[in-house]
C-alpha positions in Angstrom: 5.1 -19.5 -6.7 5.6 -15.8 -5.0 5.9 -15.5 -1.4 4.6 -12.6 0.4 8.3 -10.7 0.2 7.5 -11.1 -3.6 3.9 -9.6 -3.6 4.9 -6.9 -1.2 7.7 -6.1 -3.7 4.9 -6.4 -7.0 2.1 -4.3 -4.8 4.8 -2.2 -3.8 3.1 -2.3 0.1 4.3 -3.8 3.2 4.7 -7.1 4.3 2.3 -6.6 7.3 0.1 -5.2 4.5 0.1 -8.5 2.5 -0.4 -10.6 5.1 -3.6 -8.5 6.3 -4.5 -9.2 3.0 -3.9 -13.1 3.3 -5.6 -13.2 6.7 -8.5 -11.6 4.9 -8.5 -13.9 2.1 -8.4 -10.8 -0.4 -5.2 -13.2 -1.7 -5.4 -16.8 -1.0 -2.0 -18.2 -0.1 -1.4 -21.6 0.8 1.4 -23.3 3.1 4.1 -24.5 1.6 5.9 -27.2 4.0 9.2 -27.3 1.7 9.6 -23.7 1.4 8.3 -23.3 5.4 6.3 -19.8 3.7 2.8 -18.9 2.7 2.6 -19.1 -1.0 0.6 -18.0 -4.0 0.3 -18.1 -7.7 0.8 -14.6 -9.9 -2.4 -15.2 -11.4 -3.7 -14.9 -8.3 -2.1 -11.3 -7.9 -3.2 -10.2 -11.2 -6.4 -11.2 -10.1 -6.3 -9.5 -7.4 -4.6 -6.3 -8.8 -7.5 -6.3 -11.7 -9.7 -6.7 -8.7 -8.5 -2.9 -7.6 -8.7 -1.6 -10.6 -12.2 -1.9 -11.0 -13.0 -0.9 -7.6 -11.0 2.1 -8.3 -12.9 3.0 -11.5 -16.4 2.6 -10.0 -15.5 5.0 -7.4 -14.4 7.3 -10.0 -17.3 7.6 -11.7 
């Protein structure tokens, strides 16, 4: 489980950044009670990072 510290640090972006992106449900994190955070799963940020890619190459070409 990565908190949003962790995917700020893996996206290299802010942490107001990542929880826009939460808020927007472009990552879907879920609330952990134990850890009193929003959570997420890494394959939900590669997901989302293989998301960008492709977005990137169709704007290239």
């Amino acid at each position: 489980m990565l908190r949003q510290s962790d995917v700020a640090r893996i996206l290299g972006v802010s942490h107001q950044r990542v929880s826009q992106l939460r808020l927007r449900h472009r990552i879907e994190f879920t609330w952990n009670g134990n850890l009193k955070t929003w959570v997420t799963t890494e394959e939900e940020v590669e997901y989302f990072l293989a998301c960008r890619a492709q977005r990137s190459t169709m704007i290239e070409n």
